[in-house]
N, C-alpha and C positions, 0 to 999 in steps of 0.2 A: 814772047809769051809772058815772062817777067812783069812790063810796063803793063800789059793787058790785063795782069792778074791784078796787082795793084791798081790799077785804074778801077776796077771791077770793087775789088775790096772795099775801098773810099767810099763809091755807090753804095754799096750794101748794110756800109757801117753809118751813113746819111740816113739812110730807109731806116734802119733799125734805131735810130735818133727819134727820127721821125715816129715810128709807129708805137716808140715806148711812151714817148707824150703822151698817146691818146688812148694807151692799154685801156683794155675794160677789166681784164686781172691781171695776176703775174704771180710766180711762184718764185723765191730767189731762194738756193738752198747753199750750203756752208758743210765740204762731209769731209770723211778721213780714211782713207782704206789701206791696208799694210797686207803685205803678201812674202815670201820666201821664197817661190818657185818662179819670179819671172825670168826672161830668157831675152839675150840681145843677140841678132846674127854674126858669126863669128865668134862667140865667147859660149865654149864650154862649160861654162860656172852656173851656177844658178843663184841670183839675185836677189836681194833684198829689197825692196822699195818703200818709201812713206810717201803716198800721195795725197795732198792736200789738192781739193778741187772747188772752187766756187762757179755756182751754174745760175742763170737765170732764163725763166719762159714766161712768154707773155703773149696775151691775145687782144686782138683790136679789132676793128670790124667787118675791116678784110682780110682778115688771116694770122697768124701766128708766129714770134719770134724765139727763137733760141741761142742762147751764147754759153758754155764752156769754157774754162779753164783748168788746164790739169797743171800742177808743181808736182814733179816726179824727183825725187832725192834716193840714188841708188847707194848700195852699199860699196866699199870701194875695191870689190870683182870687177864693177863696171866702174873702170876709174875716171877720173875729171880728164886729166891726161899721161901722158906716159911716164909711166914711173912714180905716178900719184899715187899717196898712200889715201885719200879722200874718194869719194864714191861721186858718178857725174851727176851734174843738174839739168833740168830740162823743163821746158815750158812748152804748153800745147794747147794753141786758140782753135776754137771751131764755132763757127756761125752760123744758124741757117735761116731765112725766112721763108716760107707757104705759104702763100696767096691761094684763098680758096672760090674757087670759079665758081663756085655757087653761089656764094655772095658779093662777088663784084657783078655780076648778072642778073641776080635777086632772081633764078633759076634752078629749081634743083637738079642735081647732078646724080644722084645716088641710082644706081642698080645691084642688086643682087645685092651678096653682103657687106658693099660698098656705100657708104654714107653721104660722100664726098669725094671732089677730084680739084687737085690741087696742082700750083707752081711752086717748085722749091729754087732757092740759088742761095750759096752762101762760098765760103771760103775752111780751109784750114792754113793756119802758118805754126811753124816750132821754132822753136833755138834750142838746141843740146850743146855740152860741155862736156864733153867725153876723148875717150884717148885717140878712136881708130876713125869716127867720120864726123862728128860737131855737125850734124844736120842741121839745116837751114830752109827745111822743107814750106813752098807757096802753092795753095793748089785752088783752085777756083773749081766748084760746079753748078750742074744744073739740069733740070730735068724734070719732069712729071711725079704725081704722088697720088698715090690712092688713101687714100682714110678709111680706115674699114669700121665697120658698125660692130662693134665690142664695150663691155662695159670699162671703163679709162677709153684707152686709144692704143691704135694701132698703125702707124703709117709708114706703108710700103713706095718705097720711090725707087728709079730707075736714073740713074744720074750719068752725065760725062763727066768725068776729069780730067783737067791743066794743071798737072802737075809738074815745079823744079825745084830743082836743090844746087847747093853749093859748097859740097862737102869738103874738109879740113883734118887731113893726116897728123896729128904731134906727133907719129913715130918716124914720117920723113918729111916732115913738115912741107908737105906738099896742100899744095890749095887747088882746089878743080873748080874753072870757070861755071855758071852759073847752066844749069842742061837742065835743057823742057823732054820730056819724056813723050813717048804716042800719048795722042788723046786717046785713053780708054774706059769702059766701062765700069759703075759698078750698082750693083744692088744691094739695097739694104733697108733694113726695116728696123725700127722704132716703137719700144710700146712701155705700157705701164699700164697693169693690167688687176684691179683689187680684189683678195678674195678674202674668205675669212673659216675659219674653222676654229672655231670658238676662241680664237685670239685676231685681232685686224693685218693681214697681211697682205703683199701686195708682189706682183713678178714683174720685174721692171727690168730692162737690158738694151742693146741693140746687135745688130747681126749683117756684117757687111760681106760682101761676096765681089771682088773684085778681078777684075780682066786681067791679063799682062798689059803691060806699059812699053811692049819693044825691047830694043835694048838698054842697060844701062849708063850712067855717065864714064865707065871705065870697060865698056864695048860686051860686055856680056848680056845673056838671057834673061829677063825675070820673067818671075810665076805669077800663076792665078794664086790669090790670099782669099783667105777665109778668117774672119775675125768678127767671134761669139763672145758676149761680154753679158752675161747673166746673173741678176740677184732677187732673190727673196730677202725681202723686207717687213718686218714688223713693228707697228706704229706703236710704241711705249708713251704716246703721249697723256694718254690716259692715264698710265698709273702713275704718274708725276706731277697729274692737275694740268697741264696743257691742252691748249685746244688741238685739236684733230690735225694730224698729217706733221707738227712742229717737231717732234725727237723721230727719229727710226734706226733699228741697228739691226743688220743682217749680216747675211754671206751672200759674195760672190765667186763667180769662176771666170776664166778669159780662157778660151782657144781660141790660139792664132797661130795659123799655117803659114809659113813664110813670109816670114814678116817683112814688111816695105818691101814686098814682092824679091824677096831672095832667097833663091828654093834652096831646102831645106836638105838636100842629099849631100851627103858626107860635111853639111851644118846644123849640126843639133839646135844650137842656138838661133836654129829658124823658126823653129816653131815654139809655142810656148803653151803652156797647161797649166795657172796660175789662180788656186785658190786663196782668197783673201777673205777679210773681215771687214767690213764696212760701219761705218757710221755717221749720218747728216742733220745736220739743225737747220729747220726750212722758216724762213722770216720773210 
């Protein structure tokens, strides 16, 4: 599954070559979010994080690209590794492209309060530096999408996941071969949604709903995960003399129920409830 996912990856990071070429727009945004309350599975402590993220989306004429990255810098509760006085780092790529069937067909698609019906596939991979697993997470998906007729966007997709990891103990410096997990399900929805009440605001997040995965690489059960990632944002572009949509500074929330599918019973640090402060500079 490994060589599949990467094989897969190449392809989709070619396509996303390819379709940036011929963007008809794109948004690249530059943001900073800081929180106190995140939560890692196994670790009773509560977290500090500084996330630096740089994101880009783009539209071409058959559909739409997306790319992510997060730089997560933990406090050091969540150490680099064992016996480190330094907090872990982590890196988090996620890809996606939607091909929209209505215009590869020059057919419309739309019913009810559906706009459009689309193809998504893309990828997530990580690297973390941390004491108890140094994840090494590759997961490929794919699956159908609805686009829903809202003012911004709204798109609901139903995806499979190829997911494996190759996790790394520094407390017994144990290394576990590289484990593909069940292909399972997950749902999840995408939006950025603008309103205004006599200042330009905007509700923007995603919201993923996932399957269990079987069992995992060290023979136990995971959970079904729930992870809500929500903000209001307010466009300060204006009072600074910028054009529309370039400053925004808000708040966000994250719940997340068992995280990386490791249920949460007698592990606090499965779940998280993490209010932060956001800020992005869109170029």
């Amino acid at each position: 599954m490994s060589r599949l996912a990467s094989r897969t990856a190449f392809a989709l990071l070619a396509c996303c070559a390819c379709a940036a070429h011929a963007a008809d727009w794109s948004d690249t945004s530059l943001s900073y979010r800081y929180g106190t309350k995140f939560a890692e599975p196994f670790n009773d402590k509560d977290i500090t994080k500084n996330i630096v993220n740089l994101s880009s989306v783009s539209g071409y004429k058959y559909g739409k690209n997306f790319f992510s990255v997060d730089f997560l810098m933990s406090s050091e509760v969540d150490p680099s590794s064992a016996g480190a006085k330094s907090g872990a780092h982590e890196a988090y790529a996620l890809y996606r492209h939607t091909l929209d069937l209505g215009k590869v067909t020059g057919n419309s698609w739309a019913f009810g309060p559906v706009r459009g019906v689309g193809a998504t596939a893309g990828f997530d991979f990580n690297s973390k530096t941390d004491a108890g697993y140094n994840s090494k997470k590759r997961m490929v998906v794919a699956g159908p999408t609805l686009m829903m007729d809202v003012p911004g966007f709204l798109d609901v997709s139903l995806l499979a996941l190829w997911e494996s990891n190759a996790p790394y103990n520094t407390f017994t410096g144990a290394a576990t071969p590289r484990y593909a997990y069940k292909t399972h399900p997950m749902l999840t929805a995408a939006w950025g949604i603008p309103f205004n009440i006599g200042i330009p605001l905007s509700f923007e997040g995603f919201a993923n709903f996932i399957g269990t995965k079987g069992k995992n690489e060290f023979g136990g059960d995971t959970a079904r995960e729930t992870n809500i990632d929500m903000q209001i944002m307010y466009d300060m572009s204006g009072a600074v003399g910028a054009a529309k949509n370039t400053f925004k500074v808000g708040v966000e929330y994250q719940f997340w129920k068992n995280k990386f599918g490791n249920p949460d019973t007698n592990n606090p640090g499965a779940t998280a409830k993490t209010p932060m402060v956001r800020a992005e500079y869109h170029f």
